[in-house]
ROMARVO-395373 format. One line per 5 residues: their letters; for each residue x negated, y negated, z negated of C-alpha. Coordinates in nm, 4 decimals, padded with zeros to 6 digits. Each point is the difference from the previous one (the first is absolute). Example, Ala and Ser with C-alpha at 12.3 -4.5 7.8 and 13.67 -1.06 7.14 Angstrom:
AS	-01.2300/00.4500/-00.7800  -00.1370/-00.3440/00.0660 .
END
This chain:
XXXXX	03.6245/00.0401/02.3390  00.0124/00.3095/-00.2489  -00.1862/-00.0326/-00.3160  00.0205/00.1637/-00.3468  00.0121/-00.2647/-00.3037 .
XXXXX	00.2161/-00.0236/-00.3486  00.2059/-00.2617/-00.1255  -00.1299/00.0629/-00.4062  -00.2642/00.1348/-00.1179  00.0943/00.3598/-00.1606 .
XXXXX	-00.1597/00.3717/-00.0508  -00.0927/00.2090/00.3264  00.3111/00.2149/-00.1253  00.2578/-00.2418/00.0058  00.2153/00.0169/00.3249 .
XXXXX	-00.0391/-00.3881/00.1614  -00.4102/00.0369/-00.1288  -00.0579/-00.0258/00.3510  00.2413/00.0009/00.2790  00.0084/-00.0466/00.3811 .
XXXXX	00.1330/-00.3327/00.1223  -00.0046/-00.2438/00.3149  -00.2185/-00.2883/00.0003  -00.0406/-00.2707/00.3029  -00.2811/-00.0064/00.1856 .
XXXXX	-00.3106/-00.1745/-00.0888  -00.1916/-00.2935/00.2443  -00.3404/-00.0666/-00.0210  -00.1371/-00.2914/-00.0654  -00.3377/-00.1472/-00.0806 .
XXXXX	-00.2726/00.2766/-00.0359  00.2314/00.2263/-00.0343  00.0419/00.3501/00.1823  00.3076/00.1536/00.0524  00.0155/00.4278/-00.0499 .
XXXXX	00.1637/00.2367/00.1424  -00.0251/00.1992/-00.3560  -00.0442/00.3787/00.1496  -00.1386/00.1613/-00.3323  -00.0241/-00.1220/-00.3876 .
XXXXX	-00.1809/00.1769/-00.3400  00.0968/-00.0240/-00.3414  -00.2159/-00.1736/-00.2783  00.0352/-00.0154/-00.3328  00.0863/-00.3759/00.0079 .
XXXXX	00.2964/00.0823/00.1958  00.1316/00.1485/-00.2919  -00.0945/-00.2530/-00.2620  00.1334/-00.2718/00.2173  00.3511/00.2302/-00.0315 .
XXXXX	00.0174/00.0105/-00.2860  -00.0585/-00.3354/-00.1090  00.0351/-00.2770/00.2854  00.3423/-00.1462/00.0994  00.0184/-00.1117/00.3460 .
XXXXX	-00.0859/-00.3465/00.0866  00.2465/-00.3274/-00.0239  00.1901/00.0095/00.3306  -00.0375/00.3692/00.0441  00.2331/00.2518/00.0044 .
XXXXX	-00.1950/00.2951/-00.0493  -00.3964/00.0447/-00.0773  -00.1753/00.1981/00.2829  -00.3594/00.1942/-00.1699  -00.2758/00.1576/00.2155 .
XXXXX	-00.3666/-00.1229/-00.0273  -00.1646/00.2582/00.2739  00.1355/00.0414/00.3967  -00.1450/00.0609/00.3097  00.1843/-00.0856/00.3245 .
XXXXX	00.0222/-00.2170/00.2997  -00.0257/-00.3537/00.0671  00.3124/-00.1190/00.1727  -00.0560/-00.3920/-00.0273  -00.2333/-00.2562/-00.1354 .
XXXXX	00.0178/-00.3548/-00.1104  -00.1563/-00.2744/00.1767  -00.2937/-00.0087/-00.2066  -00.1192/00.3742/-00.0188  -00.3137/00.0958/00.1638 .
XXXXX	-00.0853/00.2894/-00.0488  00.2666/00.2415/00.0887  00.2512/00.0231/00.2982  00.3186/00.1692/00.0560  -00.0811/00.3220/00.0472 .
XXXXX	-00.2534/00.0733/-00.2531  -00.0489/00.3033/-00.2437  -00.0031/-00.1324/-00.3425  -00.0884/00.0695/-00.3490  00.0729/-00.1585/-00.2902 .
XXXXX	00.1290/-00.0700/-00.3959  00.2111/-00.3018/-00.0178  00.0322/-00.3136/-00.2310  00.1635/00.1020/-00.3455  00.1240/-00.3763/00.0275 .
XXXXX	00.1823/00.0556/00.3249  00.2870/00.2946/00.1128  -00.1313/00.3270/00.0270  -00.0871/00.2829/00.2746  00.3367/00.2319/-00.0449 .
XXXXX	00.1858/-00.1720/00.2694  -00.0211/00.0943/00.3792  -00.1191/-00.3660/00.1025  -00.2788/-00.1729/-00.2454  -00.1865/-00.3414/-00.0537 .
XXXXX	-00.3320/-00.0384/-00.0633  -00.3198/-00.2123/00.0118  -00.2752/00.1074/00.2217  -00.2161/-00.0958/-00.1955  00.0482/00.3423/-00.2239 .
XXXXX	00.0748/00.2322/00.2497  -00.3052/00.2522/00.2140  00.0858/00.1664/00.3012  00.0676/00.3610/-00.1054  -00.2365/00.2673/00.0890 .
XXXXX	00.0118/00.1818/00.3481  -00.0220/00.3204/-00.0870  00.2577/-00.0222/-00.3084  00.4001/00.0449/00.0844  00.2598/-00.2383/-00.1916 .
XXXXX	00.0492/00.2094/-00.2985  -00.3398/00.0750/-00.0267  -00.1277/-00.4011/-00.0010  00.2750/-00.1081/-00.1968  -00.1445/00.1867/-00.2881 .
XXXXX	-00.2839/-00.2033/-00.0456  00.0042/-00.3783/00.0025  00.1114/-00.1036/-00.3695  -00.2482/00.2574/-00.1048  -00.2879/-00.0257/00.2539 .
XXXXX	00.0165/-00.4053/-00.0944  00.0089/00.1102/-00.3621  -00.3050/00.2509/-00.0360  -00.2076/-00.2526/00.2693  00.0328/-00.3012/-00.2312 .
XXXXX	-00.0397/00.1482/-00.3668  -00.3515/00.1884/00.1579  -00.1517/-00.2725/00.2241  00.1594/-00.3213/-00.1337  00.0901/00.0805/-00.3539 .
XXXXX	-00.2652/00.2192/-00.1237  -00.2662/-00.1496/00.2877  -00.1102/00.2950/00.0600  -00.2445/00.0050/00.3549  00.0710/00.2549/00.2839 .
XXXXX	-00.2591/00.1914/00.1372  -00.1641/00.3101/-00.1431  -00.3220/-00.1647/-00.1830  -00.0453/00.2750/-00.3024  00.1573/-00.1684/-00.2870 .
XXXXX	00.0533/00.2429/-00.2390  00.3287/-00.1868/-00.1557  00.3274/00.2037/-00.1038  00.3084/-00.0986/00.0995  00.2908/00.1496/-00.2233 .
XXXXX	00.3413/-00.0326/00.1939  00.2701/00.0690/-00.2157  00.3243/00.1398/00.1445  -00.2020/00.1130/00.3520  00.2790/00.1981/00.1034 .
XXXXX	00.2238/-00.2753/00.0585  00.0608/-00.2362/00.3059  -00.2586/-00.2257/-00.0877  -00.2337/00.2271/-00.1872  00.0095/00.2663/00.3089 .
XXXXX	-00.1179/-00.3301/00.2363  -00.2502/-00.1363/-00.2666  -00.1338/00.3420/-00.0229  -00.0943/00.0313/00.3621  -00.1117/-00.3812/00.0362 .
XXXXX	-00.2308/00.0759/-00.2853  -00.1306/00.3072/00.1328  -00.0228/-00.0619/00.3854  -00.1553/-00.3470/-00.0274  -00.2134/-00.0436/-00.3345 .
XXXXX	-00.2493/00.2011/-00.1951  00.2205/00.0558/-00.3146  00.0126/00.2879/-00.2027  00.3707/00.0531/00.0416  00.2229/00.1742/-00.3171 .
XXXXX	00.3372/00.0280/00.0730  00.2997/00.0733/-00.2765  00.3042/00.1864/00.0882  00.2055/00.2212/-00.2384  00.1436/00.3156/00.2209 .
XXXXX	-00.1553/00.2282/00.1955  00.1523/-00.0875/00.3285  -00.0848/-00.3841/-00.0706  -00.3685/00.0695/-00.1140  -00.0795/00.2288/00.3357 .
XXXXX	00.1633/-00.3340/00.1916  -00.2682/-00.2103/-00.1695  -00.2873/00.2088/00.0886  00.1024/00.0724/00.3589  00.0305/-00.4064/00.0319 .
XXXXX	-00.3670/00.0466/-00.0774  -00.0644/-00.1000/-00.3593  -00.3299/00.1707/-00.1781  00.1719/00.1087/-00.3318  00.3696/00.0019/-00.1026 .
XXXXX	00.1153/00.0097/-00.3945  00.3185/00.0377/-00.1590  00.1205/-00.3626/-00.1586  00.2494/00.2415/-00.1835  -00.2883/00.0708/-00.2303 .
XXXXX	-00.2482/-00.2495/-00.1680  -00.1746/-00.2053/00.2946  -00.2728/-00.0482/-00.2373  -00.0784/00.3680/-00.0604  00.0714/00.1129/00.3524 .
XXXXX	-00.2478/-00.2180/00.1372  -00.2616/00.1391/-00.2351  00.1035/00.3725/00.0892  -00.1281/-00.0912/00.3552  -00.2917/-00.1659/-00.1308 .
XXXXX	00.0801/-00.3889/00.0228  -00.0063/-00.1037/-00.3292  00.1274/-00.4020/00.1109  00.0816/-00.1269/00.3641  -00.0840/-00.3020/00.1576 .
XXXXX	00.3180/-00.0958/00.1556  00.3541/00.1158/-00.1019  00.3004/-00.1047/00.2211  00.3279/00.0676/-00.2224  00.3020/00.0612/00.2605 .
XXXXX	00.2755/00.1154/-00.2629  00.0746/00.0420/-00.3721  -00.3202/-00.2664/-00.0735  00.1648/-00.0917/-00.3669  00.0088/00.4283/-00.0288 .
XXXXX	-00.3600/00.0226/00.1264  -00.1485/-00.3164/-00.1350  -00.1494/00.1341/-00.3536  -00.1893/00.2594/00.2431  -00.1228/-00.2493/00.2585 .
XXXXX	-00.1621/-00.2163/-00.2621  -00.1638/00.3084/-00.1265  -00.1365/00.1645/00.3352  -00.0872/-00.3566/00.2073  -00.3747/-00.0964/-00.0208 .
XXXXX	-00.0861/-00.3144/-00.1926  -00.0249/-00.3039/00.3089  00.2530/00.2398/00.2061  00.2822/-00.1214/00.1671  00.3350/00.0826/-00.0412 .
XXXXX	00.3366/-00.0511/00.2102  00.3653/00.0417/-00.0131  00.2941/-00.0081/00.2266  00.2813/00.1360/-00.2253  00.2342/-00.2685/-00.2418 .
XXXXX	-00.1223/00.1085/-00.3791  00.2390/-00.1365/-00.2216  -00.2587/-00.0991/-00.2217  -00.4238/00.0704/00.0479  -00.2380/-00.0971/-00.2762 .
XXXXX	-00.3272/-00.1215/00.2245  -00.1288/-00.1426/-00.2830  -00.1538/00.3908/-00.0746  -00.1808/00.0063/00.3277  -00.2332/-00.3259/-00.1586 .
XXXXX	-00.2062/00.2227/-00.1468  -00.1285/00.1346/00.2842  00.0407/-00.3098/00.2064  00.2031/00.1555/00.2741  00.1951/-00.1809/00.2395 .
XXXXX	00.3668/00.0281/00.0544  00.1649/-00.0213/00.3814  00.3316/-00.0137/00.1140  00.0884/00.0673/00.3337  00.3495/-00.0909/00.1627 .
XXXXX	-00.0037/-00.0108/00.4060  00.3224/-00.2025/-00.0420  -00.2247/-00.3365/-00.0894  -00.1469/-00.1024/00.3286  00.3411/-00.0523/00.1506 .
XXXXX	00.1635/-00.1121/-00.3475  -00.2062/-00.2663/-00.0204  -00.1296/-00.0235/00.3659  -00.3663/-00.0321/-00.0756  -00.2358/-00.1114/00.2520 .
XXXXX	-00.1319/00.3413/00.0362  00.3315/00.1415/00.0583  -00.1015/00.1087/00.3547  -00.2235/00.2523/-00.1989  00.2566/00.2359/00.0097 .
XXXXX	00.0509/-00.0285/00.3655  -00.3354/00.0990/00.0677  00.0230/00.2671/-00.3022  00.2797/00.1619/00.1899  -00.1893/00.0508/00.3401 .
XXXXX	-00.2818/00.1040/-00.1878  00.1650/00.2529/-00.1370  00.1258/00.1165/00.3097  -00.3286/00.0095/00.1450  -00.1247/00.2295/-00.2400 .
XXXXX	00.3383/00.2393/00.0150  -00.0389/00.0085/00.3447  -00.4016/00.0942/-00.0144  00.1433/00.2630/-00.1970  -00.1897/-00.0828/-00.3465 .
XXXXX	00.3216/-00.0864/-00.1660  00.3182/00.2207/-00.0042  00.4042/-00.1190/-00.0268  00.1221/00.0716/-00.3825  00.3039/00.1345/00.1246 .
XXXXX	00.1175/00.2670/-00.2341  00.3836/00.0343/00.0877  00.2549/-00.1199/00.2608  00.3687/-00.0706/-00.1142  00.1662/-00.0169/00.3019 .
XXXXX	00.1919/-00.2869/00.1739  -00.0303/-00.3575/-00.2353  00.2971/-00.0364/-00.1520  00.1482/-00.0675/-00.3345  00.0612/00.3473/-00.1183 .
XXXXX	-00.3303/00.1139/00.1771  -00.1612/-00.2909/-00.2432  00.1573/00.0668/-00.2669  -00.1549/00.3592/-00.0499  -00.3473/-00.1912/00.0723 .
XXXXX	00.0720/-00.2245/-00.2572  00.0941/00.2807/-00.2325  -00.3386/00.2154/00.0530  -00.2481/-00.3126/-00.0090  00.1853/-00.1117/-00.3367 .
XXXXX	-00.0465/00.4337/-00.1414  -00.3922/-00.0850/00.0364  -00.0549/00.3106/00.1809  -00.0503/-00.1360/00.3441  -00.2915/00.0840/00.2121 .
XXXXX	-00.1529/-00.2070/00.2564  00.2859/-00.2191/00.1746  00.3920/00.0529/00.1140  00.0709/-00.1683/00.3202  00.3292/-00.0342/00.1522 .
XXXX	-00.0074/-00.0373/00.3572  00.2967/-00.1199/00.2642  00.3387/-00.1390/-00.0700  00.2927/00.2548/-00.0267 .
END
């Protein structure tokens, strides 16, 4: 099968950073499904993982890719809920080969069946971020669906971004929270309030003292998505004291010993644990997955989908890698078909 992997990790620049190369074909086995792979999107833990993670002992190369939609061509003996045939969605096991390869193994148990009304390219877009956004609000931050008045603020920091432009919609289409979403360019802020967010701010400036300008002096909830340790002296002065406060980024260092004070709570959120660990819930995301659907295909959520770079291959990845590593990405790049 075609795939796209490295054999060291390197910069995006470097020639061999990523290249195309000839793997055999996968069996399944177990729960697992195996994909037809028919489109793929770029995260920024496909870049980190580039940068920094040698392929396995016994591997040749290191295949990335943690979001794919596609088609299931076979299943082990113990899957139940898929058949061959199906329309899938799904991000992957960090711990196991990833989605950049035309054939791919995976465990049912974290994979939905992708929405009807969505093509490849357009599902692929969402998974890693979808499972992201849905844990840190309902599971990390426990925060209750439904559209009881509540009058709490959520702060999402870095809205513009794959998981902040999913987050924002979850947050606005299925709770009662005061949405305020931070993006630092034009073109990014008007993406953040057509996903549907009630205020956007500029995290270029003070957070603190934006906030204030539109009349919030502290927020209940803040939901860092980038640049936390940049951003952190700012969160601990605009949270609420008893608010609750989450992170998905990898601070080098974070001093939560300043948000005592105020007795907030600190969250992390990485949708890589359930099938690290495989927790008894790890189904969850199975049934996250087709939830998610459901509501994409009742129209109340929308694809993030900002920008398609043609055919997946290594050259084709390597300019994805290069724009979600520049910062300035909007929304999601998808790859889609093998050429």
């Amino acid at each position: 099968m075609k795939a796209v992997g490295y054999q060291k990790p390197q910069a995006i620049s470097q020639p061999e950073s990523l290249i195309d190369i000839t793997l055999p074909d996968p069996v399944a086995t177990g729960r697992d499904l195996l994909v037809e792979v028919r489109a793929v999107s770029v995260n920024p833990v496909d870049t980190k993982v580039r940068a920094s993670g040698a392929p396995a002992e016994g591997q040749t190369h290191k295949v990335l890719g943690w979001d794919a939609s596609g088609i299931v061509k076979a299943v082990g003996p113990e899957v139940t809920l898929f058949k061959p045939g199906d329309r899938v969605w799904y991000a992957g096991s960090i711990a196991r080969p990833g989605t950049n390869s035309e054939l791919h193994l995976v465990d049912e148990r974290i994979v939905g069946h992708a929405p009807r009304s969505l093509d490849f390219a357009q599902a692929a877009a969402l998974p890693l971020t979808a499972i992201t956004a849905w844990e840190m609000l309902f599971d990390r931050l426990g925060i209750a669906p439904g559209k009881h008045p509540s009058h709490k603020t959520l702060l999402i920091i870095g809205a513009s971004g794959g998981v902040g432009s999913i987050l924002t919609q979850l947050a606005t289409r299925l709770t009662s929270l005061t949405v305020i979403g931070t993006a630092s360019r034009p073109e990014t802020q008007a993406w953040v309030k057509e996903l549907g967010a009630h205020h956007v701010i500029d995290h270029s400036q003070p957070i603190a003292d934006e906030l204030k300008r539109i009349g919030f002096p502290t927020v209940d909830l803040i939901v860092s998505l980038t640049q936390t340790d940049l951003h952190f002296a700012q969160i601990v002065e605009a949270i609420a004291p008893q608010g609750k406060f989450g992170l998905i980024d990898d601070p080098a260092s974070l001093d939560i010993t300043k948000l005592k004070r105020k007795s907030v709570s600190v969250h992390w959120e990485l949708m890589f644990t359930r099938a690290l660990f495989g927790t008894d819930d790890m189904i969850g995301q199975h049934r996250l997955l087709n939830e998610v659907a459901a509501l994409v295909d009742a129209g109340l959520i929308r694809t993030t989908l900002a920008e398609r770079f043609g055919s997946i291959n290594a050259d084709n990845l390597k300019r994805a890698h290069a724009l979600i590593e520049s910062g300035k990405a909007r929304g999601k790049v998808v790859l889609e078909n093998w050429g």
